[in-house]
C-alpha positions as CSV (number, residue, x, y, z in Angstrom):
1,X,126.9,102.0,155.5
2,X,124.7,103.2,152.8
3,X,121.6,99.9,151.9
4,X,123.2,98.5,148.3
5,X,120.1,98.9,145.7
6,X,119.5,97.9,141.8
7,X,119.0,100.2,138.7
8,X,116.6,98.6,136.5
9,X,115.5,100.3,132.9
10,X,118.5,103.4,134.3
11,X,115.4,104.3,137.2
12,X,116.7,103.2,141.0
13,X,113.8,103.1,143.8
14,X,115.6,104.8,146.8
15,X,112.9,102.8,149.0
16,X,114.2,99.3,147.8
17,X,117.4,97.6,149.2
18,X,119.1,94.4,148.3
19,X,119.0,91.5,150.8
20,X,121.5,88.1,151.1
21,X,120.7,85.5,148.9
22,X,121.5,86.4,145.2
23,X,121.2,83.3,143.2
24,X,123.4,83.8,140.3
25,X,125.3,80.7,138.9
26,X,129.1,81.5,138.0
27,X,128.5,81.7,134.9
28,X,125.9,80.3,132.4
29,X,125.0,76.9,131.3
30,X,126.2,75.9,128.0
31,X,124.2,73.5,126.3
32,X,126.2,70.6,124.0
33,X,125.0,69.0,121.4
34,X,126.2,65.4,120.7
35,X,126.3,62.9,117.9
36,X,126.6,59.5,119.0
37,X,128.1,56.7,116.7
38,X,126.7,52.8,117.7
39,X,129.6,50.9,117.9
40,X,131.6,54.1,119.3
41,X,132.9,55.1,122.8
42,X,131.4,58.2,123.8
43,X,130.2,61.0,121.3
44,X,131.3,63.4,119.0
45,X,130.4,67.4,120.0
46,X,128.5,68.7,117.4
47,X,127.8,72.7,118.5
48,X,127.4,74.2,122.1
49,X,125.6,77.0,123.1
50,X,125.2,79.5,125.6
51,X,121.3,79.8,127.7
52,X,119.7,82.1,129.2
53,X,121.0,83.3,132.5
54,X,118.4,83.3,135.2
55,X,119.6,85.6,138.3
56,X,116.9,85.3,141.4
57,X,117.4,88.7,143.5
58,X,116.0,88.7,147.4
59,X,114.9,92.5,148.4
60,X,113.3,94.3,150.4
61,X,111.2,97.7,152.2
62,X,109.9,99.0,154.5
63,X,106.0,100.5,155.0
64,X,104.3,102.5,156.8
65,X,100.9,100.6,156.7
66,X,99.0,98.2,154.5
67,X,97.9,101.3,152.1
68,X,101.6,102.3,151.7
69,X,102.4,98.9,151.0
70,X,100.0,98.4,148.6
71,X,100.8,101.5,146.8
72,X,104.6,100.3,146.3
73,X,103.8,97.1,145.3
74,X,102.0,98.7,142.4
75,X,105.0,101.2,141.9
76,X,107.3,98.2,141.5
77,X,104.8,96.2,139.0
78,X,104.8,99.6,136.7
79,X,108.9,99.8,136.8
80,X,109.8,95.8,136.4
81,X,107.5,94.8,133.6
82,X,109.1,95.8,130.4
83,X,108.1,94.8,126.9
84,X,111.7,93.8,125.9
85,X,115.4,93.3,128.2
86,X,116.6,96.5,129.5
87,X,119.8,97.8,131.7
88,X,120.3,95.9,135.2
89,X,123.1,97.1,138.0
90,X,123.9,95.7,141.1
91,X,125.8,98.3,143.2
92,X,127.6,95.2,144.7
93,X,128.9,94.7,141.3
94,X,130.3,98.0,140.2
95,X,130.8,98.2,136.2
96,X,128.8,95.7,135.2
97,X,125.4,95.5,133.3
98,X,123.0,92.6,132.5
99,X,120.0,93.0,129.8
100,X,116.9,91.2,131.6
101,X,113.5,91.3,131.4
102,X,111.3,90.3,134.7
103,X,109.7,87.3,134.5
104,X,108.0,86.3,137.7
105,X,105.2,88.2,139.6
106,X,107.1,88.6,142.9
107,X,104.0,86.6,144.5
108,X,106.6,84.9,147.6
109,X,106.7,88.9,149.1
110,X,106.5,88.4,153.1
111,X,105.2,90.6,155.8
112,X,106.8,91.1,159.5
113,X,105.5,94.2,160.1
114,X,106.5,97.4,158.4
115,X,108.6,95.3,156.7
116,X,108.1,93.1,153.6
117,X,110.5,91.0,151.4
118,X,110.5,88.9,148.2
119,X,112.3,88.1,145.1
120,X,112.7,89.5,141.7
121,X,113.7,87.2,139.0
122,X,115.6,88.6,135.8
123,X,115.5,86.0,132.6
124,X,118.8,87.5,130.9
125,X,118.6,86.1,127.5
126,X,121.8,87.9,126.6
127,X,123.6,85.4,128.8
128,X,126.8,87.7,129.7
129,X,127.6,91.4,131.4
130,X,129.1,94.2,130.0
131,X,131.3,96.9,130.8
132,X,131.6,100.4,130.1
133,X,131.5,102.1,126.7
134,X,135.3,102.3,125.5
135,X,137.0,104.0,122.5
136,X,140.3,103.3,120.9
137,X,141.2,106.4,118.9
138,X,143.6,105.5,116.0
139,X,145.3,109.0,116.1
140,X,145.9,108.7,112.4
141,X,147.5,105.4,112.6
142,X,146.0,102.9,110.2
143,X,147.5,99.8,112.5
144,X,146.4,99.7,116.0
145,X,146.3,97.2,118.9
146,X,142.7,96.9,120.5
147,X,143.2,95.2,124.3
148,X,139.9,93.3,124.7
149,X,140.0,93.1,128.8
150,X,136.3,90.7,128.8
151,X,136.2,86.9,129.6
152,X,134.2,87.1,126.0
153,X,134.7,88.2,122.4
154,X,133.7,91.9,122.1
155,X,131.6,93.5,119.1
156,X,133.3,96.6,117.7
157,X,132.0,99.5,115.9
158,X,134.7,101.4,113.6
159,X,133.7,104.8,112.6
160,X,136.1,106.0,110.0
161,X,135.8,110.0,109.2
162,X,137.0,109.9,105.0
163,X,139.9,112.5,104.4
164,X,139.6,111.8,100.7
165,X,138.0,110.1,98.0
166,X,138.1,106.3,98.4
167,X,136.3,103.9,96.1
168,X,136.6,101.1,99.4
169,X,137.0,100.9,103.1
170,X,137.8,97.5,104.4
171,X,138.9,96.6,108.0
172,X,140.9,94.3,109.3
173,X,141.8,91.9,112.2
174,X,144.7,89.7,110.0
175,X,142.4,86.8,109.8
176,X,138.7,88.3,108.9
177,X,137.7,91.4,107.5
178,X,134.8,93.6,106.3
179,X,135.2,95.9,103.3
180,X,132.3,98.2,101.9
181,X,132.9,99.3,97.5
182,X,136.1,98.1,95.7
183,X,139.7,98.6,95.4
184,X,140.1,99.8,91.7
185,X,142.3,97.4,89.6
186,X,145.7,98.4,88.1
187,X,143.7,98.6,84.7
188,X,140.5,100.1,86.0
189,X,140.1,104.2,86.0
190,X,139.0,105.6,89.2
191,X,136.5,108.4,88.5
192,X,134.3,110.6,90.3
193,X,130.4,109.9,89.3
194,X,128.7,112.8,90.9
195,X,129.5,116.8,89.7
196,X,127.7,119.1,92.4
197,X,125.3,121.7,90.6
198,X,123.6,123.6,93.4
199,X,124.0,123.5,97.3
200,X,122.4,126.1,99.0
201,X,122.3,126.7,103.1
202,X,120.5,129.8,102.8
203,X,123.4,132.2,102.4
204,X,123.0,132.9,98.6
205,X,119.1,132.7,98.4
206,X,119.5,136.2,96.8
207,X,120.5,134.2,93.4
208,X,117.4,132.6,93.3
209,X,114.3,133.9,91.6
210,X,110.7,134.8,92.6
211,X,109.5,133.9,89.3
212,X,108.2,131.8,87.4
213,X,107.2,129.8,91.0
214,X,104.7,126.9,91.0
215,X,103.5,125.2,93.9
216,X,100.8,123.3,95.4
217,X,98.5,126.0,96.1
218,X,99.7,129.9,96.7
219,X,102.6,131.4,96.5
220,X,103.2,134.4,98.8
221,X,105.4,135.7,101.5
222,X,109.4,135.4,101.6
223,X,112.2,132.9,102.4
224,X,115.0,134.1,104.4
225,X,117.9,132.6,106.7
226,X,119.0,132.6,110.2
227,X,122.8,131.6,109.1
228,X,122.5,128.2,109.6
229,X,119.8,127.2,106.7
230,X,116.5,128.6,105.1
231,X,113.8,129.5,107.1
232,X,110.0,131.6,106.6
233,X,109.8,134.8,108.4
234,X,106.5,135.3,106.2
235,X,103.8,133.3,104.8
236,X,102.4,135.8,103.3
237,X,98.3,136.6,103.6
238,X,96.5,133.4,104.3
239,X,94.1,132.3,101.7
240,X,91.7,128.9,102.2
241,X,94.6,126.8,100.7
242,X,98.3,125.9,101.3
243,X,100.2,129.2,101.0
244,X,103.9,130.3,101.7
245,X,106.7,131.4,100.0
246,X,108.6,129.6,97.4
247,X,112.5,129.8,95.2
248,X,113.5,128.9,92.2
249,X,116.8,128.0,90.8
250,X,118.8,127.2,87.5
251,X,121.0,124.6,87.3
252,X,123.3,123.1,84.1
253,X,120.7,120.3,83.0
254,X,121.4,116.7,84.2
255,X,120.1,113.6,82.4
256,X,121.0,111.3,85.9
257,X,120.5,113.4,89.1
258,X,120.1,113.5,92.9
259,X,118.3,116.0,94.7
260,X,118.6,115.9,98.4
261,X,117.0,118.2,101.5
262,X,117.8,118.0,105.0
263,X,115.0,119.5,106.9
264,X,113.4,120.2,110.1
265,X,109.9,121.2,111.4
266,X,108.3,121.1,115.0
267,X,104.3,121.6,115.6
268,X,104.5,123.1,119.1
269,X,100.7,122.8,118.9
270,X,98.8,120.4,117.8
271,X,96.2,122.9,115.4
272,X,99.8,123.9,113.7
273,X,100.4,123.1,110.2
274,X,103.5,123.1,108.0
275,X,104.5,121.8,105.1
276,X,108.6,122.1,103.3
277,X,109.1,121.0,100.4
278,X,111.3,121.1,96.7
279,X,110.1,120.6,93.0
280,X,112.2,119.5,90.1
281,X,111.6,120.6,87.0
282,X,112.8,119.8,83.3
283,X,114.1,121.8,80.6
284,X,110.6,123.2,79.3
285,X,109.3,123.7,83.0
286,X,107.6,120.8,83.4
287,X,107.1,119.0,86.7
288,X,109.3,115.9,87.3
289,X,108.3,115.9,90.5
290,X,108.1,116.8,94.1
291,X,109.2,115.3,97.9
292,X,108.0,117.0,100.8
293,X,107.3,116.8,104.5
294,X,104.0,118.0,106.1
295,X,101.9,118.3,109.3
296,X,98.2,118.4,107.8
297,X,96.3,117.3,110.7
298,X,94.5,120.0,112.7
299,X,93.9,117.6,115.6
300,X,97.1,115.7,116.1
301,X,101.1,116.2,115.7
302,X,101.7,113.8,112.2
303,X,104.4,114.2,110.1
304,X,103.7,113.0,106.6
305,X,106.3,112.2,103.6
306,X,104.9,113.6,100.1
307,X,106.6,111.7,96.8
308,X,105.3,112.3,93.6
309,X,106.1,112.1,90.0
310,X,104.7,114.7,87.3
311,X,102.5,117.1,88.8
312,X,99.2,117.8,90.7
313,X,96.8,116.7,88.6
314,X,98.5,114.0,86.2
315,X,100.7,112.4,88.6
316,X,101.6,109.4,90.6
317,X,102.0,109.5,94.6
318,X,104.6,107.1,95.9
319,X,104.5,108.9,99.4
320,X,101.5,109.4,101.9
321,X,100.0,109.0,104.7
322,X,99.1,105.6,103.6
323,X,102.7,104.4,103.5
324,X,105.2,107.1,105.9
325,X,103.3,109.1,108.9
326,X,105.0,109.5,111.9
327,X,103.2,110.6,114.8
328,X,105.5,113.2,116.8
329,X,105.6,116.9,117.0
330,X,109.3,117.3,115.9
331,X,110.7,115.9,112.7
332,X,114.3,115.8,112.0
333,X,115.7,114.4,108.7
334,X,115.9,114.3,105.0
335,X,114.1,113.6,101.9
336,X,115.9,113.0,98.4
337,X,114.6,111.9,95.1
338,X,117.4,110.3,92.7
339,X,117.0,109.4,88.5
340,X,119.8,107.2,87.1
341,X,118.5,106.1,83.4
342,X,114.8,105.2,83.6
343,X,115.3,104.3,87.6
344,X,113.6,106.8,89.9
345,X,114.2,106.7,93.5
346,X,112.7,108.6,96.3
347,X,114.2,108.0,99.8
348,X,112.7,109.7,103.3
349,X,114.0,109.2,106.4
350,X,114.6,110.5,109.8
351,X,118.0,111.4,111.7
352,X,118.7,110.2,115.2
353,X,121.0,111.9,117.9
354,X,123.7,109.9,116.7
355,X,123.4,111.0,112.9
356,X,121.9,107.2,112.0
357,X,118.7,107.0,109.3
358,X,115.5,105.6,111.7
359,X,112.2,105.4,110.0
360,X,113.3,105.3,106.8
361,X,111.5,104.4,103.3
362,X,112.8,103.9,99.8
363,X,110.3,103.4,96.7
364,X,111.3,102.9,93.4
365,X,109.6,103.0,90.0
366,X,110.9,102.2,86.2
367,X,109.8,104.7,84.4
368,X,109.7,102.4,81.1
369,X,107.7,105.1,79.0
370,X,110.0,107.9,79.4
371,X,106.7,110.1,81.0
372,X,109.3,111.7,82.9
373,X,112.6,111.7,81.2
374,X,113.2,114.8,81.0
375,X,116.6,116.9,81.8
376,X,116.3,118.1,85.6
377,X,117.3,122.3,84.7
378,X,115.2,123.8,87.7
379,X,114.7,123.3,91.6
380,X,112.0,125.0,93.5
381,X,111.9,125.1,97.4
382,X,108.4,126.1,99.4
383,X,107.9,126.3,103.0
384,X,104.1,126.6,104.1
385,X,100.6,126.7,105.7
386,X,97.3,125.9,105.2
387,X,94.7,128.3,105.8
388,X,94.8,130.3,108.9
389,X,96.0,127.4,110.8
390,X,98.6,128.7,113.3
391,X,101.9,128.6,112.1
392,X,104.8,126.0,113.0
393,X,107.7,126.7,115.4
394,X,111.1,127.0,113.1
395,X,110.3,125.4,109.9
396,X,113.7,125.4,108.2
397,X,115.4,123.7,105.2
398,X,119.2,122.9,106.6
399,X,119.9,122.7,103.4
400,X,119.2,121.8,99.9
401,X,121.9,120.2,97.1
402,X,121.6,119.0,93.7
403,X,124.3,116.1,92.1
404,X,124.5,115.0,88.5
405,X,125.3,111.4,88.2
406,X,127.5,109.6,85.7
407,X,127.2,106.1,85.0
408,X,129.9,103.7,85.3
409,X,131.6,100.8,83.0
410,X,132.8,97.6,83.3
411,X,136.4,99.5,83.2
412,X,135.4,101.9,85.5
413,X,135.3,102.2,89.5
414,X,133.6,105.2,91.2
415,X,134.2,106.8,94.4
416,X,131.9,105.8,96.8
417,X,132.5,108.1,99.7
418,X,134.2,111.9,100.5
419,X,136.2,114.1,102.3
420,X,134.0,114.5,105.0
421,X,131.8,111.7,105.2
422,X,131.6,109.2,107.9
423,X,131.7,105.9,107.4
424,X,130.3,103.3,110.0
425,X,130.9,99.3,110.1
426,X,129.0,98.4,113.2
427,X,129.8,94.7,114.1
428,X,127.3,94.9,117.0
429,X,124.2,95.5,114.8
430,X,125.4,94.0,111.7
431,X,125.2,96.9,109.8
432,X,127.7,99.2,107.4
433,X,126.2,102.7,107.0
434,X,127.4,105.7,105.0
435,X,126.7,109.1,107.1
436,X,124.3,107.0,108.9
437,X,122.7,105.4,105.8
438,X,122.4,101.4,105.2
439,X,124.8,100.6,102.3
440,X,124.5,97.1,102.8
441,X,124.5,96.7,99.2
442,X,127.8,97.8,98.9
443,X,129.2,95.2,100.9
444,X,132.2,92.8,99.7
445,X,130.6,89.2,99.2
446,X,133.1,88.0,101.4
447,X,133.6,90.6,104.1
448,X,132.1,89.3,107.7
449,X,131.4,91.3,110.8
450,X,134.1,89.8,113.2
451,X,134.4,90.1,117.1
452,X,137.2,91.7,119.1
453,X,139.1,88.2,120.6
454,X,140.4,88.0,124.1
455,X,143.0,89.3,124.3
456,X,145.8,91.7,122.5
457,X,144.4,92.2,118.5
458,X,145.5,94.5,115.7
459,X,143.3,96.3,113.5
460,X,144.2,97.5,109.9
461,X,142.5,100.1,108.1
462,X,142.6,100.3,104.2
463,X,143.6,102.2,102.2
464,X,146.5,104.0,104.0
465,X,146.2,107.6,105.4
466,X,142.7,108.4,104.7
467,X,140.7,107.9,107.2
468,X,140.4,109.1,111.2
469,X,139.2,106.1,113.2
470,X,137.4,105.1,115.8
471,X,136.6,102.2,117.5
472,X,133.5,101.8,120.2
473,X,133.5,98.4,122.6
474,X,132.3,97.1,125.6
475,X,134.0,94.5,127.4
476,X,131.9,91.3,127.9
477,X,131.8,88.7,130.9
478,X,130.8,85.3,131.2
C-alpha cells in the first residue's frame, strides 16, 4: 500500500509521508461571549464565534546521509513558508481542503538513522474545509433548488448571461436578496441611454482614412487584421521618435460619449517597445484627448497606461508611470475614456483568465471651464515604436467602439446591461461585477450577499426569462 502524503500550496513532495498522530480537534472551538446580570442566574449569550483551527501533522523521510538530509530540510523550509493561507490535502481525507499557513519551524525533527520525523503545524484561520467546485446550471429556469450538502452555510456566485435589455438583476433565496440597477415603475419610461456610433474589429478598416492623422510623433506604415482584431504588419521606416501607423474615423458627433479599446501587447524581449493607442477629436479637429498603453523601457518589460486631456503640448496627464505601471511582458485588457456633461472619466484596467478587471484605475476630472467640451466627431487608432527599438510580438487592438450617451430623468430608468453581457453577483468576495467590472455603485441599498443554508434552498432570478444562470459553490465542513 502506497505511503499517504499532503499537497500543500497544489506542490506534493513524493519523498514525504504522513505518520500516526494527526492532532486535529473535531471541529473548531467557538468562542462565546457572555453578558452577566448581578442579581441573575447565569448569563445571557451575547455573539459566538468560530477560531482558528490549529491541525499538528507528524511526518516523515528518509536520507541517505547528513548532506541529503540537510538539503531536504531546506527544500521543505522553501515549500511550507508562504506569505498568506494556501490549499492543504490530506490523502486520508479525500475531497477535502483546508487554507493554512505554517506556523512553527518544525524544530522537534528526530533522527534514527536514515530516518528523520517531525511535525508540521498548519494555523487555519479559515476554520472549516471545503469541497469541490460545483455548478448548478438553471437550464433556463428562473426557480431552482440548490442542495447545499456542507455541515456550513455555503457562499454562492451567480453568473447570469443577459438575453435582453434589463434595467435590474436581483436574486433571490425567499428571505434575502441582492439586486444590481432598478425595476422601472408602472409610470417610469424605460429607455436605452447608449446609441453605438462605431465598433470596429478590424474587418472594415478600409472605411477609415489615412488622412488627416495626428499622433504622438510619426505617422507611417499600415494597419491591417488577422480576422480577429487590428494588428501592424508595418511600422513604417524608423525615425529617432515614436513611429507607426495610424486610422481615422468619422462618427455622427456626440455631446456625452464613451470610447472604449480592448487591447493586447506582449514584449518577448526586454529592449522591445510598443505603444497602442486612440485619440478623440472634436468637431474642428481638436484633441479631446488620448488613452494608450505603452512599453517605453529599453531595459525592463513595463507596461504603462497614458491618459490625457487636450493635446501634446497644452494638456493634462491623468495617466503615467507615476500612477499605473505594471511590470510584466504581456498585457491584456482595456482602456476607455467616458464624458457625461462636464464629467470626464478615464478607466484602465487589466483582464484576468476568468474575464474579471485586476489592476484597475479610474481618474476623474470636472472639466468646470468647458476647455474640452467639445462634440467627440473623430477617433484615431495608432499602434507603434520608438526608434529602432525591436519591435513587439502581436501588438493588436481586439477591438475599438464608440457609445453616445443620453442622460436620464427623474421619470426615466435606463438599461443597465445587454444581450450578451454577463453579469456576476459573487457572494464569496462580496462583489457584483458587470462583464467583470465592479458596479458596486449600482447596488440596491438593501440587497445583501446571502449564504447557501444547509440544506434544500430555492433561488429566484428576476426578471423572468432573461437570463442563463449559473451558480458556483463549494460545500463547507466544520
Amino acid at each position: 500500500m502506497p505511503l499517504k502524503s499532503l499537497t500543500f500550496n497544489n506542490i506534493r513532495k513524493p519523498w514525504l509521508h504522513l505518520l500516526r498522530g494527526r492532532s486535529k480537534p473535531p471541529f473548531a472551538s467557538i468562542s462565546r461571549d457572555l453578558l452577566t446580570v448581578p442579581g441573575m442566574d447565569g448569563a445571557y449569550l451575547q455573539s459566538s464565534s468560530i477560531q482558528p483551527l490549529i491541525i499538528n501533522q507528524p511526518v516523515g523521510f528518509t536520507v541517505r546521509d547528513d548532506n541529503h538530509a540537510l538539503q531536504l530540510k531546506d527544500e521543505l523550509a522553501s515549500w511550507l513558508v508562504t506569505d498568506e493561507s494556501v490549499e492543504l490535502q490530506f490523502d486520508d481525507e479525500p475531497g477535502r481542503i483546508y487554507y493554512a499557513v505554517v506556523q512553527n519551524s518544525i524544530d522537534d525533527f528526530e533522527k534514527f538513522a536514515e530516518l528523520r520525523n517531525g511535525t508540521i503545524q498548519f494555523l487555519c484561520l479559515d476554520p472549516y474545509s471545503y469541497g469541490s467546485e460545483l455548478t448548478e446550471d438553471f437550464l433556463g429556469n428562473d426557480v431552482v433548488t440548490i442542495t447545499n450538502g456542507g455541515t456550513a452555510e455555503a457562499d454562492p456566485i451567480f453568473e447570469l448571461e443577459v438575453l435582453a435589455p434589463i434595467t435590474f438583476a436581483m436574486v433571490s433565496d425567499g428571505e434575502e436578496y441582492n439586486l444590481i440597477g432598478r425595476p422601472a415603475k408602472v409610470d417610469q419610461e424605460v429607455i436605452d441611454t447608449k446609441t453605438l456610433l462605431l465598433e470596429e474589429r478590424g474587418d472594415t478598416l478600409s472605411t477609415w482614412g489615412a488622412t488627416p492623422t495626428n499622433v504622438d510623433g510619426t505617422v507611417d506604415g499600415n494597419l491591417g487584421t488577422d480576422g480577429d482584431g487590428i494588428t501592424v504588419p508595418s511600422y513604417g521606416t524608423n525615425t529617432p521618435d515614436w513611429h507607426g501607423p495610424a486610422l481615422l474615423k468619422e462618427i455622427t458627433p456626440a455631446q456625452d460619449f464613451e470610447v472604449e479599446m480592448h487591447l493586447e501587447g506582449r514584449t518577448t524581449q526586454e529592449d522591445q517597445t510598443v505603444r497602442i493607442e486612440f485619440y478623440a477629436f472634436d468637431e474642428g479637429m481638436n484633441e479631446l484627448g488620448k488613452m494608450a498603453v505603452l512599453d517605453n523601457s529599453p531595459n525592463v518589460h513595463t507596461k504603462v497606461a497614458e491618459a490625457r486631456l487636450g493635446d501634446r503640448a497644452t494638456g493634462q496627464y491623468f495617466m503615467s508611470s507615476r500612477n499605473y505601471e505594471q511590470r510584466t511582458e504581456f498585457w491584456f485588457g482595456m482602456v476607455r475614456m467616458k464624458r457625461v456633461g462636464n464629467k470626464i472619466e478615464f478607466y484602465v484596467t487589466r483582464i484576468d483568465n476568468s474575464s474579471d478587471h485586476v489592476d484597475s484605475l479610474r481618474e476623474v476630472f470636472v472639466d468646470r471651464a468647458n476647455n474640452y467640451g467639445g462634440r467627440l466627431q473623430y477617433i484615431q487608432i495608432h499602434i507603434g515604436k520608438y526608434g529602432d527599438t525591436p519591435r513587439a510580438y502581436g501588438p493588436k487592438i481586439n477591438y475599438i467602439r464608440a457609445t453616445g450617451l443620453a442622460q436620464t430623468t427623474v421619470d426615466q430608468t435606463p438599461y443597465i446591461a445587454y444581450a450578451g453581457d454577463v453579469i456576476k453577483f459573487d457572494h464569496k468576495n462580496d462583489e457584483l461585477l458587470i462583464n467583470g467590472e465592479d458596479r458596486k455603485d449600482l447596488k440596491d441599498f438593501g440587497a445583501q450577499y446571502f449564504k447557501l443554508a444547509k440544506g434544500d434552498n430555492q433561488i429566484v432570478m428576476h426578471p423572468n426569462n432573461v437570463f442563463n444562470t449559473i451558480a458556483r459553490y463549494r460545500e463547507r465542513f466544520k
